[in-house]
C-alpha positions in Angstrom: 9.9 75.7 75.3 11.2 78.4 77.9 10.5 76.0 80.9 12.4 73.1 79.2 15.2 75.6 78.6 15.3 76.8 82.3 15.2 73.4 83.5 18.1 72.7 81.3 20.3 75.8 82.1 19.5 75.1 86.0 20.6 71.8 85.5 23.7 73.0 84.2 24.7 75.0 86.5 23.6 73.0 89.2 26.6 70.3 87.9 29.0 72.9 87.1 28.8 74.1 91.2 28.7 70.3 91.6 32.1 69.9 89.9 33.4 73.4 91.2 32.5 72.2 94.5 34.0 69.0 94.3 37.0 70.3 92.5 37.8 73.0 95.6 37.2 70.2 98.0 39.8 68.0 96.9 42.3 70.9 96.8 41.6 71.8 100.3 41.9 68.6 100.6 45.4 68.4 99.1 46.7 71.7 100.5 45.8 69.4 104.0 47.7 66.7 103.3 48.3 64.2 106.2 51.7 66.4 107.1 52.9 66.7 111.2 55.2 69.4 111.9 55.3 71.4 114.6 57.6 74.6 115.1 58.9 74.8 118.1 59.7 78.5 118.5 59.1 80.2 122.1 56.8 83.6 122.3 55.3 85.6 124.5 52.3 83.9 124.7 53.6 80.4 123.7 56.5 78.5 125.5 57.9 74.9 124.7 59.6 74.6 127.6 63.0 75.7 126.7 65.8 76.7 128.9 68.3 79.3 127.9 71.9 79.6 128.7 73.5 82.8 127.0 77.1 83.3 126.6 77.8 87.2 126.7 81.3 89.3 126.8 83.1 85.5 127.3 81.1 84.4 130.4 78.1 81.7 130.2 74.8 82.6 132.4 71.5 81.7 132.7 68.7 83.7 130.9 64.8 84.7 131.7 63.9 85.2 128.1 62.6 88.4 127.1 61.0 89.4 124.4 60.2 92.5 122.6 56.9 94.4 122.2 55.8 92.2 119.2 55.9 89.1 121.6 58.2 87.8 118.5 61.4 88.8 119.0 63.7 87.5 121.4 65.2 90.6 123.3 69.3 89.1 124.6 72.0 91.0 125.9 74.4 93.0 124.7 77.7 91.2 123.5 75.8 87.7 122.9 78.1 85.4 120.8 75.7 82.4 121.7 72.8 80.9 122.5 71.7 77.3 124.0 68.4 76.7 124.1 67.4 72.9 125.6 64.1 71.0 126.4 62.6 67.5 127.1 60.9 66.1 123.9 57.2 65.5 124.7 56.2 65.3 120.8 55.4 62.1 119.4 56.3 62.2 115.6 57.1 58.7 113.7 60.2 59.2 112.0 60.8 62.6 113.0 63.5 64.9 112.0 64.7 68.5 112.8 64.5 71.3 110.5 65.9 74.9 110.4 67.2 77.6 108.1 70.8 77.8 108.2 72.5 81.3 107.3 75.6 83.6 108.8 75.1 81.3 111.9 76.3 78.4 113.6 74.2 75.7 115.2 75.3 72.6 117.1 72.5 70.0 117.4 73.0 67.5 120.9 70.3 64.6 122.3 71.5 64.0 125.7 75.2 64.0 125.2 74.8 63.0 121.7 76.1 65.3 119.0 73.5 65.1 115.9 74.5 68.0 114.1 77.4 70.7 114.5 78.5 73.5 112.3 81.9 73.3 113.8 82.7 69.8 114.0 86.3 70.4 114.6 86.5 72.3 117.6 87.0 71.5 121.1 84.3 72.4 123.4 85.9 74.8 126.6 85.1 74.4 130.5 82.0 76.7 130.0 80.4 74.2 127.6 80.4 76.5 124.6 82.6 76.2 121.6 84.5 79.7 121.0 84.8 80.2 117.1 87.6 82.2 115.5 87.6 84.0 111.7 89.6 80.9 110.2 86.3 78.7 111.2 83.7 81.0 110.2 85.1 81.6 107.2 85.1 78.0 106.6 81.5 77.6 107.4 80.5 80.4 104.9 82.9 78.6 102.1 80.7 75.4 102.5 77.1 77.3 102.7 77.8 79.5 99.9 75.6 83.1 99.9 72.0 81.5 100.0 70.0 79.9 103.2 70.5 76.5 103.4 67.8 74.2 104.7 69.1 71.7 107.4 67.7 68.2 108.0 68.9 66.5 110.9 67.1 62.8 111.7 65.9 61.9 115.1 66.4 58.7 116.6 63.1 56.5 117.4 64.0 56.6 121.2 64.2 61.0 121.4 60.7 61.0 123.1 62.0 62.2 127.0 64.9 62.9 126.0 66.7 66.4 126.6 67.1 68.2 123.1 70.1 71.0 122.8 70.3 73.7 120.0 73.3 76.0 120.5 73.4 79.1 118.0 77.0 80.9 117.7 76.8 84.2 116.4 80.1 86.1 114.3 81.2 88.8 115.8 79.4 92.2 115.3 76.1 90.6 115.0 73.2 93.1 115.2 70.0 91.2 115.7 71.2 87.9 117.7 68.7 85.2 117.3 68.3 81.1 118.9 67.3 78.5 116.3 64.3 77.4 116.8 63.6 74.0 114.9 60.7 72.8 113.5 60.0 68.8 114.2 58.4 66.9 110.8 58.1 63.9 109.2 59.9 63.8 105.8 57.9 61.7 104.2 54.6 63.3 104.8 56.8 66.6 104.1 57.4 65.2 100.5 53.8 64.3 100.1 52.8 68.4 101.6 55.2 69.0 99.0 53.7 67.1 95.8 50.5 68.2 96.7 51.1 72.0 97.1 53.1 72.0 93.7 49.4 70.3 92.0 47.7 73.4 93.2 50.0 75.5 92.0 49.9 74.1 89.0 46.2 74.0 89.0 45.6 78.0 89.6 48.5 78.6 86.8 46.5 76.9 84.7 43.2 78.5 85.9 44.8 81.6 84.9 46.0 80.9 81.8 42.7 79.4 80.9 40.9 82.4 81.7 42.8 85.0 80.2 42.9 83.5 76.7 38.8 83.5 77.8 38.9 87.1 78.0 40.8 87.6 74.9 38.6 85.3 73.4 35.6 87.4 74.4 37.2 90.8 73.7 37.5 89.2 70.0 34.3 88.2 69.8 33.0 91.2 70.7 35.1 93.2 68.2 32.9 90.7 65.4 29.9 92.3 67.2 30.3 95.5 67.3 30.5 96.3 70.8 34.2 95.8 71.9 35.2 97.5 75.5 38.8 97.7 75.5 38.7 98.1 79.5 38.2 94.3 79.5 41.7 93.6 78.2 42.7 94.8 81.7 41.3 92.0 83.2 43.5 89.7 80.5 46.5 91.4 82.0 45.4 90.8 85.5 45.4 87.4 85.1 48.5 87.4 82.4 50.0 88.6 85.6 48.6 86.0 88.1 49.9 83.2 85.4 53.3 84.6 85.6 53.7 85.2 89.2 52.8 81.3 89.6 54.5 80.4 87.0 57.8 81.5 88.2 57.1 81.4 91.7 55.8 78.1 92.4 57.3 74.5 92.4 57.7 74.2 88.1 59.6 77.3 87.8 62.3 76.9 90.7 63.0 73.8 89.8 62.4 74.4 85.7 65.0 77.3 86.5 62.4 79.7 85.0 62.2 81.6 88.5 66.5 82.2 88.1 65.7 83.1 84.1 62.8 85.4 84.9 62.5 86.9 88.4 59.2 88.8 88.8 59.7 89.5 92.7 59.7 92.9 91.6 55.5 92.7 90.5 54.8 90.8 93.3 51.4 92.7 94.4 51.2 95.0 91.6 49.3 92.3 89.7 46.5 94.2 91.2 47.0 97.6 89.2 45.4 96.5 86.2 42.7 95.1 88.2 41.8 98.3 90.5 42.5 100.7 87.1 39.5 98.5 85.6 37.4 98.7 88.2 37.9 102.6 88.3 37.3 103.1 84.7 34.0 101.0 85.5 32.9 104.1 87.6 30.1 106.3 86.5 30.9 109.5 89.1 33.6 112.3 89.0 35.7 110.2 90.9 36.1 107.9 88.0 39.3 109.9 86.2 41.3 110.8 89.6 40.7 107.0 90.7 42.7 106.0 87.5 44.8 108.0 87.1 46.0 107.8 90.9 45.9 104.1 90.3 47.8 104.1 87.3 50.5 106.4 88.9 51.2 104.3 92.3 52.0 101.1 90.0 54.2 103.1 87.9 56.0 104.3 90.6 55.8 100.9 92.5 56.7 99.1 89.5 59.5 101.5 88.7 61.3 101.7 92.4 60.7 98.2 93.0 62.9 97.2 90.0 65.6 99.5 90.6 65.6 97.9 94.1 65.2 94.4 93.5 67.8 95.3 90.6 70.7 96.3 93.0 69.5 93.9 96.1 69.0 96.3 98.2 65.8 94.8 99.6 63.7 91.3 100.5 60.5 90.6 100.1 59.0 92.0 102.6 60.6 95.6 102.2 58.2 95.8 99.1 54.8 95.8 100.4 54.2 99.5 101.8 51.1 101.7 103.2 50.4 102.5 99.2 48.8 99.2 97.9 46.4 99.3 100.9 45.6 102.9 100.2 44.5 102.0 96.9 43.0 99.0 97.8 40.8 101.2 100.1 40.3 104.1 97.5 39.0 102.0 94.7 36.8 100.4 97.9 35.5 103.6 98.5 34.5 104.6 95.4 32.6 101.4 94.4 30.9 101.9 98.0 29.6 105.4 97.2 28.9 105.0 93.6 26.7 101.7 95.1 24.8 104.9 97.4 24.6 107.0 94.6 22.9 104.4 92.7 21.0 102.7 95.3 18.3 103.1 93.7 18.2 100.3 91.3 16.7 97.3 92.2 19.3 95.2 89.7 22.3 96.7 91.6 21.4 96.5 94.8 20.9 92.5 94.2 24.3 92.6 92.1 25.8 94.4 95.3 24.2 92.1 97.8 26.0 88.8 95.9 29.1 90.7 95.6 29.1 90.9 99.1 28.1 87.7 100.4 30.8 86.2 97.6 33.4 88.3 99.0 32.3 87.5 102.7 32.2 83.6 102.2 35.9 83.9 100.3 37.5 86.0 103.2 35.8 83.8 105.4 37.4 80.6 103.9 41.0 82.5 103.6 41.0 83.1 107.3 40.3 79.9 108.5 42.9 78.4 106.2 45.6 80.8 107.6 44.4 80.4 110.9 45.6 76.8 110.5 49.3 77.7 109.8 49.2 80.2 112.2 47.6 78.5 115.5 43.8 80.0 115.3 42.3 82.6 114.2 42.8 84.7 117.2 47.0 84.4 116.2 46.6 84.9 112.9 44.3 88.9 113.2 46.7 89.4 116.4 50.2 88.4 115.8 49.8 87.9 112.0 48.1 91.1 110.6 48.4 93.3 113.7 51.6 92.8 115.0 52.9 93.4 111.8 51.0 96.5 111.1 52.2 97.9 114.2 56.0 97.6 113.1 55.2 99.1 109.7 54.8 95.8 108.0 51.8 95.3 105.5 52.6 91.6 103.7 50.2 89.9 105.5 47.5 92.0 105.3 48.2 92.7 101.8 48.2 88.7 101.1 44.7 88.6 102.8 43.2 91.2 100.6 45.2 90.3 97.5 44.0 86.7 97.8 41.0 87.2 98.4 40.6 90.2 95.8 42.3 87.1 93.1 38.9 84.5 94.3 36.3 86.9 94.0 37.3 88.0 90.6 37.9 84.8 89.2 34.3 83.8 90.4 32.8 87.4 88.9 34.6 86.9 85.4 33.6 82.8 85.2 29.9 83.8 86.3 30.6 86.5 83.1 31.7 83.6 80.8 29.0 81.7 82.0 25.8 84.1 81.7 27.6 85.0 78.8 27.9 81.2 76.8 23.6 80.6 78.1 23.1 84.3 76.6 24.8 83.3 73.2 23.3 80.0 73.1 19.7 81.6 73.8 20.5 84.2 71.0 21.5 81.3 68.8 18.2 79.3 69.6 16.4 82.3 68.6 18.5 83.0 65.5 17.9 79.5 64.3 14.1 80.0 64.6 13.9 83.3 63.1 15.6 81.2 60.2 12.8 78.4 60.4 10.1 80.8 59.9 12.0 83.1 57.1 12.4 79.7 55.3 8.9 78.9 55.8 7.8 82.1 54.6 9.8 82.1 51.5 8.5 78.9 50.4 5.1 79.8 51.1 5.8 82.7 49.3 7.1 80.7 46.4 4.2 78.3 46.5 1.5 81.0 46.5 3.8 82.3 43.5 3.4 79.1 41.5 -0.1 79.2 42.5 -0.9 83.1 40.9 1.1 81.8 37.8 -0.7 78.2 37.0 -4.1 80.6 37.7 -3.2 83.3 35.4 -2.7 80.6 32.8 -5.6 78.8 33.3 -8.0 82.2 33.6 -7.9 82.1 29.7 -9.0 78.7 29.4 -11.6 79.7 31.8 -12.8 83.0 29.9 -13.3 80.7 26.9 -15.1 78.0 28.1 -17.4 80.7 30.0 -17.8 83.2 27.1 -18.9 79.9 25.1 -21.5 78.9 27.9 -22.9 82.5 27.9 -23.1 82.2 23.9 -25.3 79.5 24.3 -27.8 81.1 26.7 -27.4 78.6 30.1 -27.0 81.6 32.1 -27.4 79.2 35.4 -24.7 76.5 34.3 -22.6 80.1 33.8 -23.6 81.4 37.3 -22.2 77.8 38.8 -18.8 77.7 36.8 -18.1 81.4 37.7 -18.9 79.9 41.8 -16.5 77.0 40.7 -13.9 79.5 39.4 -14.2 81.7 42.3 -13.4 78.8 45.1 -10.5 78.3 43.3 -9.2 80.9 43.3 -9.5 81.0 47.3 -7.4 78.8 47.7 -4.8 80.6 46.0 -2.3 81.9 48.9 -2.4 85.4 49.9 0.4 87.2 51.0 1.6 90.1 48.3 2.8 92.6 51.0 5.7 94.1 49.0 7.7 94.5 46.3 10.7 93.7 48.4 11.2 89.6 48.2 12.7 89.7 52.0 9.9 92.4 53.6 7.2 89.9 51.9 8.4 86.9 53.2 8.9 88.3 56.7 5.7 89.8 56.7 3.8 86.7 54.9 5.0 84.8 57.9 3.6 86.6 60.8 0.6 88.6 59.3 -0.8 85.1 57.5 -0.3 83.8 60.6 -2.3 86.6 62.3 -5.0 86.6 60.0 -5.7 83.2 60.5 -5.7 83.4 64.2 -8.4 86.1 63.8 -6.2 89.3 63.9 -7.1 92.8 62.1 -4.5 92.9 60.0 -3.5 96.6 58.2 -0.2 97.0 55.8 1.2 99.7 53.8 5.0 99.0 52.8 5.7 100.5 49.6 9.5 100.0 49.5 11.8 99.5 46.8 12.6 96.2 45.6 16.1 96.5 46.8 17.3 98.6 50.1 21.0 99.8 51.2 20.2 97.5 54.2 22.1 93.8 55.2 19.4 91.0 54.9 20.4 90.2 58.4 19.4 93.4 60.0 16.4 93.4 58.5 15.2 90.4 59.1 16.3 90.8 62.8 14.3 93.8 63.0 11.3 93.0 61.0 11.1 89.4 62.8 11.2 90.3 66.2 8.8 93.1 65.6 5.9 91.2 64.0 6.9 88.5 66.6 6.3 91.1 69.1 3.3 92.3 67.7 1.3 88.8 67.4 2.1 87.4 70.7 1.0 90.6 72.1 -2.5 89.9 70.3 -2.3 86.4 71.1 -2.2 87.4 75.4 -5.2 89.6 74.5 -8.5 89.1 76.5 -11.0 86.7 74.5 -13.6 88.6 71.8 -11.3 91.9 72.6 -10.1 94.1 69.2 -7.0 92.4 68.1 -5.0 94.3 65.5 -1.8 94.8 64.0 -0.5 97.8 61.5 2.4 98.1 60.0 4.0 101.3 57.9 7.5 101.0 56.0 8.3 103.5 53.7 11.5 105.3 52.2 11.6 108.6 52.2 15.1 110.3 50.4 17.9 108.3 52.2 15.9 106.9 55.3 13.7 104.0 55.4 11.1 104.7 58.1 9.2 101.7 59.8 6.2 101.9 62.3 4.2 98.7 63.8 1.7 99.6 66.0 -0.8 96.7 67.4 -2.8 96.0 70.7 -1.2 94.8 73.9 -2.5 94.1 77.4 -2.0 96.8 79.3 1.4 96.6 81.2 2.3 95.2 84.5 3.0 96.7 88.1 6.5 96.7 87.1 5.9 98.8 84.5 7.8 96.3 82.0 6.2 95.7 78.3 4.3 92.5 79.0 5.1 91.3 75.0 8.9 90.6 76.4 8.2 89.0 79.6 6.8 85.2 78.2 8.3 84.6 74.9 11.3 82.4 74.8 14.5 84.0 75.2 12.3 87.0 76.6 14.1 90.6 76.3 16.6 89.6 73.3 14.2 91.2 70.8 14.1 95.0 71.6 17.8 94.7 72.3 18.1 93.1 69.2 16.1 95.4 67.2 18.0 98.5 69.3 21.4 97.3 67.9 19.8 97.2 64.7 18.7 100.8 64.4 22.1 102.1 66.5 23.6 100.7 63.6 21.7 102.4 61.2 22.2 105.8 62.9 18.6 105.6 64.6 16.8 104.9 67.4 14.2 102.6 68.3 11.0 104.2 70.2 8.7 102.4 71.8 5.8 103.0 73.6 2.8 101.7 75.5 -0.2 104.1 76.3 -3.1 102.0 77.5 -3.8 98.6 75.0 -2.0 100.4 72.3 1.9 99.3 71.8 3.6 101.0 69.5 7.6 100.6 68.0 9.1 102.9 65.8 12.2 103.6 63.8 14.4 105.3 61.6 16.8 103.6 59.2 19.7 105.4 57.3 20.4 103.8 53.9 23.0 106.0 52.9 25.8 104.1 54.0 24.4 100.9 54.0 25.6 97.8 51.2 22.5 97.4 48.5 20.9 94.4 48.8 
């Protein structure tokens, strides 16, 4: 039975990593859709070829570009009111178009002589080639882009390729940080498509977490039925609560739903961590445990707190939010899981836990990385110019994203492996559960036949007594000798089992000690309890079943022609009900584990089972093993218990 059920749970979750496989590879899949666009910006370390012509203090000149120490930024002189910026096009895109993010900027777009896009339409170019915008017209170009960015789309036509491209970017006066446009060459359709296809795996994590946090509810619920609720795990609900509403209303659906303008959560972004790191902390077994909270709980009030007065009064973007305190945490809470893993190095269990934890997070990162390292040119770009680069200016958002994402995938694998051990746990406990059931019902109507059986004997005895007393009368002391024999086999195969005056400690016991007996066991019994106990019928048949359970497949693993035995005590003494089953056991393995849990079916539910019974009950389950001899032992209270 336990191999069947192994091969079935392996093949389980052999096709649920078949499907989760699968399902990841046709997102990655969809996140690469068949989009080319290339953006043609110039940096330090990568040109396109441009040639710049700067028009400073009222006079055009030639320019080396220069940039700064980030190899980013583009470093012009002093007094620049415009920028050209032209190049042969060597970049064969069908049905190309040019793309850029217009602002409080002008930009004039020519192929060769031929205008394709200008901002100031209206004005005459002067000698030096430039046009010279005055208040009237840059007031007019803010009246038609209004306050946002605007994206602008400008087609290409199918003969650009070797053709000289010109961008032109006019600055207002009293610019501070004077920037070219650099546009990015697509192709609109497979744009569209990127598009699409990005939205359905936004849609697909929202969903994801949504789906999992009602899971985690759902859990926390079902624990509360149990008994053993841990209120730390609704933390986790709110982590992903948080994740579903940070997609929600920053993906495709809610800009274009109009639930990003209704609700805008730029103010969390980041902080959906908090209640993730605070669970983790409380998860702690060391000192450090309480000052990790708390300090966790205090940096996302504050965060949470400035960041909305902030975001409240516009006083900063996106990137102004992600500071040096969410990767301080990040590497507290690090910390302290790395040296309560030291401290507790010792266990076998978590050192394996800690080794898959590892390798999880490893493979995840791993994965991360390579897909940013596509956006960003290679890997080498992305650590360099992506994380570095913006470390070194005090900037943290990239970095942050890295270990946020990454942080988001390892969880969501940790808490689904949870559900999952969880859902094969419950349905083991149920398996057992149902065959605890099987046997109680067998015992009961063994019970009830060996009941019928004592009752149709009693009334026969007196026929019996008559029709011997009347043989003895007549002196045929042999034909007397033979009935008695007669009488005698019958009643032999009346059924034993009379263990207790209680109708659910006989059955129980009926069930496993006539088994015993028959299978050659010593069997011993003393249970002189009430008819009716202050105890559920569940917990004692929970207890009392997995004991004698215990007890007989212990015996059964026993060397051939060895002692084979089984005693068991109950017995209520003022308001506790004291049981005691002591029987003989191989002696236990290298491991030092109690060889009766380590081949039964569903192996290790029944001590834990019979624990929660006695916890329940105000006692404590002891059990021991000295030698052959196995021992369990408990004490129940029944003065709070419902009669049964």
């Amino acid at each position: 039975m336990e191999a069947e059920h192994r091969k079935q749970y392996l093949a389980g979750a052999a096709l649920t990593l078949a499907m989760a496989a699968f399902i990841a590879a046709v997102l990655s899949l969809l996140g690469h859709s068949n989009r080319q666009d290339l953006f043609l910006a110039d940096a330090a370390d990568e040109r396109f070829g441009w040639r710049y012509e700067v028009l400073a203090d009222g006079r055009a000149q030639a320019y080396e570009p220069r940039f700064e120490p980030d190899g980013l930024t583009l470093r012009l002189p002093e007094g620049t009111e415009a920028v050209r910026i032209a190049r042969t096009m060597t970049e064969d895109v069908p049905g190309a178009e040019l793309e850029w993010i217009g602002g409080a900027f002008g930009v004039e777009v020519y192929l060769e002589g031929e205008r394709l896009y200008s901002d100031f339409p209206q004005l005459e170019r002067e000698a030096d080639g430039f046009l010279h915008p005055a208040g009237e017209d840059w007031a007019r170009l803010r009246q038609g882009a209004g306050e946002s960015l605007q994206r602008a789309h400008v087609p290409l036509p199918e003969d650009y390729l070797g053709r000289e491209l010109a961008v032109t970017t006019y600055f207002p006066e009293g610019e501070d940080a004077p920037e070219p446009v650099y546009p990015k060459l697509d192709d609109p359709e497979s744009d569209m498509a990127d598009a699409v296809t990005f939205s359905v795996r936004y849609e697909v994590f929202m969903t994801a977490y949504a789906i999992l946090a009602l899971a985690i509810a759902g859990m926390f619920l079902l624990d509360i039925r149990n008994g053993g609720a841990d209120w730390k795990i609704l933390l986790l609900c709110v982590y992903f609560l948080m994740l579903f509403l940070e997609e929600a209303s920053g993906g495709y659906a809610g800009y274009y739903s109009g639930l990003a303008a209704r609700m805008d959560l730029r103010f969390l972004y980041g902080l959906h961590l908090a209640p993730l790191y605070l669970y983790l902390a409380l998860r702690l077994k060391g000192w450090w445990k309480w000052p990790l909270a708390g300090g966790v709980a205090a940096w996302a009030l504050y965060e949470g707190v400035s960041r909305y007065l902030r975001f409240r009064h516009d006083t900063v973007g996106m990137a102004d939010v992600i500071g040096p305190g969410a990767l301080v945490v990040f590497l507290a809470v690090a910390a302290a899981f790395c040296a309560e893993g030291v401290r507790r190095g010792g266990s076998a269990q978590l050192g394996q836990r800690r080794k898959r934890y590892v390798l999880v997070t490893a493979a995840v990162a791993a994965v991360y990385v390579l897909d940013r390292a596509r956006v960003w040119g290679g890997v080498d770009v992305y650590l360099r110019d992506g994380i570095w680069g913006e470390i070194r200016v005090g900037s943290y958002g990239t970095l942050m994203s890295l270990l946020t994402s990454v942080t988001a995938a390892v969880t969501i694998i940790v808490v689904v492996s949870e559900i999952v051990r969880r859902s094969l746990a419950t349905l083991r406990t149920v398996d057992v559960l149902r065959e605890r059931e099987r046997l109680t019902l067998e015992g009961y109507e063994r019970m009830l036949k060996a009941q019928e059986a004592v009752n149709a004997a009693y009334h026969e005895m007196r026929h019996h007594m008559t029709a011997l007393s009347g043989i003895l009368d007549s002196g045929d002391v042999e034909r007397a000798s033979s009935y008695v024999a007669a009488v005698s086999d019958e009643l032999d195969q009346i059924p034993a089992g009379q263990y207790s005056r209680n109708l659910l400690v006989n059955v129980i016991a009926g069930t496993w000690l006539d088994r015993a007996m028959a299978e050659g066991v010593r069997v011993e019994h003393m249970m002189p309890v009430p008819q009716k106990l202050a105890i559920a019928d569940e917990d004692l048949s929970v207890l009392l079943n997995n004991m004698l359970q215990n007890a007989l497949e212990a015996c059964r693993r026993m060397e051939p022609g060895a002692d084979r035995y089984i005693r068991v005590e109950m017995s209520v003494v003022k308001q506790f009900l004291f049981v005691k089953c002591v029987n003989s056991a191989p002696a236990p393995g290298e491991n030092g584990e109690q060889a009766i849990e380590k081949h039964r079916p569903g192996h290790g539910y029944g001590l834990t089972a019979m624990r929660k019974v006695a916890k329940k009950y105000g006692g404590m389950l002891t059990v021991e093993q000295n030698g052959g001899v196995f021992s369990v032992k408990t004490s129940l209270s029944l003065a709070a218990g419902p009669e049964r």
